[in-house]
N, C-alpha and C positions, 0 to 999 in steps of 0.2 A: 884048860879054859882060862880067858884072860877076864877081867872085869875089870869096868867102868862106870860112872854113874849114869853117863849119860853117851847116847852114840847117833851122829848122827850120821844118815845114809844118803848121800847127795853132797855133794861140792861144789855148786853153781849157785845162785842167786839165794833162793831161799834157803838153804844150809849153812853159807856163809853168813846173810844178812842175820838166822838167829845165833850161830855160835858168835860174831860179835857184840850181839845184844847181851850175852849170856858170858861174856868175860868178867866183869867184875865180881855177876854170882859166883862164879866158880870159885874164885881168886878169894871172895871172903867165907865161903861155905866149905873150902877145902876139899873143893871135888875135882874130879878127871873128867874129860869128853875126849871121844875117838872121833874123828871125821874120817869117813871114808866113802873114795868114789875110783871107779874105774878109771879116769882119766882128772886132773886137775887142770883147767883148763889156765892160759898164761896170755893169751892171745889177746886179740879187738877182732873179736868172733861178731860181736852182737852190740846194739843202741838200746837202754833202755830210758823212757820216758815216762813221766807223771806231772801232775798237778799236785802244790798244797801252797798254804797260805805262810806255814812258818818254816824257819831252817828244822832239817832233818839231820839223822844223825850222817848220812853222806853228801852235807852240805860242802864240805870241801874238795869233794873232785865231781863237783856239777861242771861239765866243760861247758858248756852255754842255757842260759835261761831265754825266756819272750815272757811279756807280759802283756801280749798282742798274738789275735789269731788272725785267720782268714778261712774263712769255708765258703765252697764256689761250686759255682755249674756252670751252663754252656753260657747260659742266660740272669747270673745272678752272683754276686759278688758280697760277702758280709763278711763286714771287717770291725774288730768290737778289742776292748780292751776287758783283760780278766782280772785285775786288780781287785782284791786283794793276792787273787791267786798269782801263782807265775809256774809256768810250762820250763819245765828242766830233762835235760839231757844226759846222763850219766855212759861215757863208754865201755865200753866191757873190760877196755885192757886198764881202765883206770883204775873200777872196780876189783880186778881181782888182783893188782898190786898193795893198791890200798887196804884188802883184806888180809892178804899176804904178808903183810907187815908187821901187823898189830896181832895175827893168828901165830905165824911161826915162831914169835919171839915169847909166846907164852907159855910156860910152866905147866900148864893147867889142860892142854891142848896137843894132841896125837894124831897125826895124819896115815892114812892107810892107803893106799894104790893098792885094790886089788875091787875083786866080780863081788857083789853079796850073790851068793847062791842060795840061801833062803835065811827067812826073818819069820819070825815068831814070838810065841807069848805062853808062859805058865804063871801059877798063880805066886811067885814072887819076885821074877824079871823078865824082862823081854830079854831076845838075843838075835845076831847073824851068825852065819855061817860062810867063811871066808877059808879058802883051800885046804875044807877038813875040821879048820878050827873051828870052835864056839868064843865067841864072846857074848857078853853079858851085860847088861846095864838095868838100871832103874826105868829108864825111858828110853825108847829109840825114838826118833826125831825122823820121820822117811819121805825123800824130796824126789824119789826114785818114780817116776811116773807111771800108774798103774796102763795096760796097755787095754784101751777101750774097744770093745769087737765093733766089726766091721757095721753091723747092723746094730745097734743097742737099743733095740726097740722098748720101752714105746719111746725111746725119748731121741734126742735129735743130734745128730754128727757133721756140723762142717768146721771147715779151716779157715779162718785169714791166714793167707798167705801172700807174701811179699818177696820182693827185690829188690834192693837199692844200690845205689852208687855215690861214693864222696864225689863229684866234680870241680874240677877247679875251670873256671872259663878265661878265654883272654881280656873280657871286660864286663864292668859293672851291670851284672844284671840281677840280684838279687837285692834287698831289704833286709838286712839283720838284725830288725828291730820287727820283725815281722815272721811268724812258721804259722805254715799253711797245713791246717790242722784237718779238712778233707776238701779235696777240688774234685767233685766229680765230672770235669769235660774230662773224662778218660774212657777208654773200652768199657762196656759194660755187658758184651755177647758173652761171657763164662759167668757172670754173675755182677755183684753189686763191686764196679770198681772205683778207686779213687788213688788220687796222686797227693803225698805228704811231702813238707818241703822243712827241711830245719835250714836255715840258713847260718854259715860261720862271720863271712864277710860278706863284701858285693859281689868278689868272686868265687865263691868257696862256699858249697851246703850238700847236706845228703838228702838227696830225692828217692824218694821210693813209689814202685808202682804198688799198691794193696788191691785183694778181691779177698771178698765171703764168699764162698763156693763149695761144693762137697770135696773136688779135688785141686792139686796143684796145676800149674798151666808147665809146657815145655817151654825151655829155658828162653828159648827165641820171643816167643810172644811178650814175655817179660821184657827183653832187651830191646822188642818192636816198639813197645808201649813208653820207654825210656826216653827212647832215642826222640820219640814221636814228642815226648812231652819236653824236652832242649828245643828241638823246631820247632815246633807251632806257639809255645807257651814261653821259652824264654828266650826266642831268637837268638839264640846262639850262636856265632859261626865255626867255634872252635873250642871245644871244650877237651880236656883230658879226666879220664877217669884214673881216683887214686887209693879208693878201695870200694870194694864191692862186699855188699852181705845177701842174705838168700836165707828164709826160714817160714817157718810156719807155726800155728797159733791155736789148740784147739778151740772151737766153738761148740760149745754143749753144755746142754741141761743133763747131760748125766749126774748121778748123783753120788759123785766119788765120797769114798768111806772118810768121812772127817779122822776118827780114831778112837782105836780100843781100849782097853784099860792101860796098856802100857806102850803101845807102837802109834804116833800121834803121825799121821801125816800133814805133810805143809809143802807150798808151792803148788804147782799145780795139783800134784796128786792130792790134794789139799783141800782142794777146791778153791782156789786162790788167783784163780785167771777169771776174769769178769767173764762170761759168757757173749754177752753180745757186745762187745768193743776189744778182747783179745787186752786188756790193759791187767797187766799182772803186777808189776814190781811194787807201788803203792799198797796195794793188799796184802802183797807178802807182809811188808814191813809192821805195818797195823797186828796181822795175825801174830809176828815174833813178836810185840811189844805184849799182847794181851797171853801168849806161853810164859814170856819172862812172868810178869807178873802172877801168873796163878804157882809157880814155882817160889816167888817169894811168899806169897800168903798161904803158901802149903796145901793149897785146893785144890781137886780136879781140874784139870785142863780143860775140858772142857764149860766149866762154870764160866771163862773167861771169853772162849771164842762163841764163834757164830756171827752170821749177819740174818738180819728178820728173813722169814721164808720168803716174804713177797715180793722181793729183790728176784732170788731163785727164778720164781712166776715168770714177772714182767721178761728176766732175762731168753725164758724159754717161749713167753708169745713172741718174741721181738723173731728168733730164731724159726721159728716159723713161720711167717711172715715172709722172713729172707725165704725162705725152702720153698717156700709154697709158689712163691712171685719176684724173682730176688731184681727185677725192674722198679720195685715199688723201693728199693733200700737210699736211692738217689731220693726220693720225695720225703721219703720219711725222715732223714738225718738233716737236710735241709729247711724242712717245716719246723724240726725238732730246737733249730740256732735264731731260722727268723722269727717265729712266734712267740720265744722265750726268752728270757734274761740268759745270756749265755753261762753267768756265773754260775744261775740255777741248775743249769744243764749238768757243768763240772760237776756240781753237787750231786746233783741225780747219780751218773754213772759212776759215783764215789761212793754209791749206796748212803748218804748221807742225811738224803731229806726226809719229812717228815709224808706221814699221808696227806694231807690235804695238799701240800708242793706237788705231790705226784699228781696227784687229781687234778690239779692249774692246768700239768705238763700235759697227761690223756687228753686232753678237752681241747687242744691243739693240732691233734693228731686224727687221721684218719682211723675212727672209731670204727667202723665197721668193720676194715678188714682188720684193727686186735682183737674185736669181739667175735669173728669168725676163726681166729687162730685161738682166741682162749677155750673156744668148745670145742675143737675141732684136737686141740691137745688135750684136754681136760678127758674127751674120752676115751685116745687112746689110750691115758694113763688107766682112767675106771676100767676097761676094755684087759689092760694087763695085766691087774689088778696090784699095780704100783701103790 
């Protein structure tokens, strides 16, 4: 048996983002952490995006911010500035250099390639089990994503899912002083679709096609929707593509296991992907800053996290809504920028505002069909006896 104070099970975003937060503890508290994950990823796999108002701790490899949106449909165009906020980009292969830096060079820090084959907990540490071995720690930290059944009744399972593509074109047709935060003139027959634009230069941005939907679409319809969106929307004649991404997002109100006495999960399995916007990396961070903290003031872990339940709620009417009508997701996101202060909005899907901002935001909205999704969830939760 090996032991550690601390171990955590995931090497991707939330794993890394807390064992950096968690370098200087370690460093003055004289402790060990094992990272370990199947694969460590090295690549520009994946874009991650957020909003906040101040520098964060991976203010340094932001590769591009806006402090301008644009949300659109066939027939309507809103174009707003988010100041104080500003909309940032972070790449994946920046991110895991950047962690890889400040991680490998540390004393205090153990990396592990290999499966956990199981993770558990007795009354004086948690442990994995790694080809045979035991190890041990004080806390496991687990970013390993629990896999959610097919049916998770009562509560509700779809994907944003996406494709995108870096483009470079032969002329000026992008605004780099401007990301198109959702344009729904896109396909909308699979579900609620929309097209996202980061822009690098005038000629250079990565466009992606998104849909809410229960399943993924075949690759083609992605690349139809693509191509569709170069011709019609930025007249292009000539464009090359210079990388490609491809993934997906759960969307659910399930109600993943926050954590045990000693096995804390975080990231998605966390509970840490917004449900009805697929926005994770800013949650992450928020959730590692408030573990760090209960770790220095010696508290239950959980004293520190949680977001109020009625975040949860709204997230699981909004989700049904989409399921039940996913035609109505174009009106609702739209009514949701033009009726409101957009800052507000940020705020909202930041879980940040208070009740009565929320209350402004409902009374905007097409009332009847949340209040036909709030009952209509509410009993099959009662019905489950959830």
């Amino acid at each position: 048996m090996t032991r550690y104070d601390y171990i955590i099970a995931g090497g991707g975003c939330a794993g890394r983002s807390l064992a950096v937060r968690l370098l200087p503890y370690l460093e003055a508290k004289g402790k060990k952490l094992l990272i370990v994950d199947r694969e460590f990823k090295h690549s520009n796999d994946r874009t991650w995006c957020f909003w906040e108002e101040k520098q964060g701790l991976f203010e340094s490899i932001v590769y591009k911010r806006w402090s301008n949106l644009k949300v659109a449909s066939a027939d309507r165009q809103l174009q707003f500035s988010i100041a104080p906020y500003q909309y940032k980009m972070i790449r994946g292969i920046d991110f895991y250099q950047f962690t890889d830096q400040l991680l490998e060079h540390a004393p205090q820090v153990d990396f592990l390639k290999a499966v956990v084959a199981e993770m558990g907990q007795d009354k004086n540490s948690a442990y994995v089990i790694i080809d045979g071995d035991k190890y041990l720690a004080d806390y496991i930290f687990n970013s390993i994503s629990p896999v959610v059944k097919n049916d998770p009744f009562p509560f509700i399972k779809m994907l944003q899912h996406f494709k995108g593509w870096v483009i470079e074109t032969g002329e000026p047709v992008f605004d780099p002083g401007q990301a198109v935060f959702m344009d729904f003139d896109a396909p909308q027959t699979q579900g609620t679709g929309f097209y996202y634009v980061l822009p690098f230069t005038e000629t250079s941005a990565l466009i992606e096609y998104t849909v809410f939907s229960p399943a993924m679409l075949e690759d083609k319809e992605y690349d139809t929707a693509l191509s569709g969106f170069v011709r019609t929307h930025l007249h292009a004649t000539a464009y090359k593509i210079l990388e490609v991404e491809k993934g997906s997002i759960p969307m659910t109100d399930y109600p993943f296991n926050r954590n045990n006495d000693r096995i804390i999960h975080t990231g998605t399995a966390g509970g840490q992907t917004k449900a009805s916007s697929g926005y994770t990396f800013n949650f992450i961070q928020k959730d590692c800053e408030a573990i760090l903290n209960a770790l220095i003031e010696d508290v239950p872990i959980g004293t520190y996290r949680g977001t109020p339940g009625r975040f949860h709620t709204y997230d699981g009417i909004l989700l049904d809504v989409l399921q039940n009508s996913s035609s109505k997701g174009k009106d609702i996101f739209m009514r949701l920028f033009e009726r409101n202060d957009p800052r507000k909005v940020l705020k909202f899907l930041d879980n940040e505002t208070n009740i009565w901002e929320e209350c402004s935001i409902f009374l905007t909205l097409q009332l009847l069909d949340f209040t036909r999704s709030y009952i209509r969830r509410s009993y099959r939760i009662a019905m489950a006896g959830t």
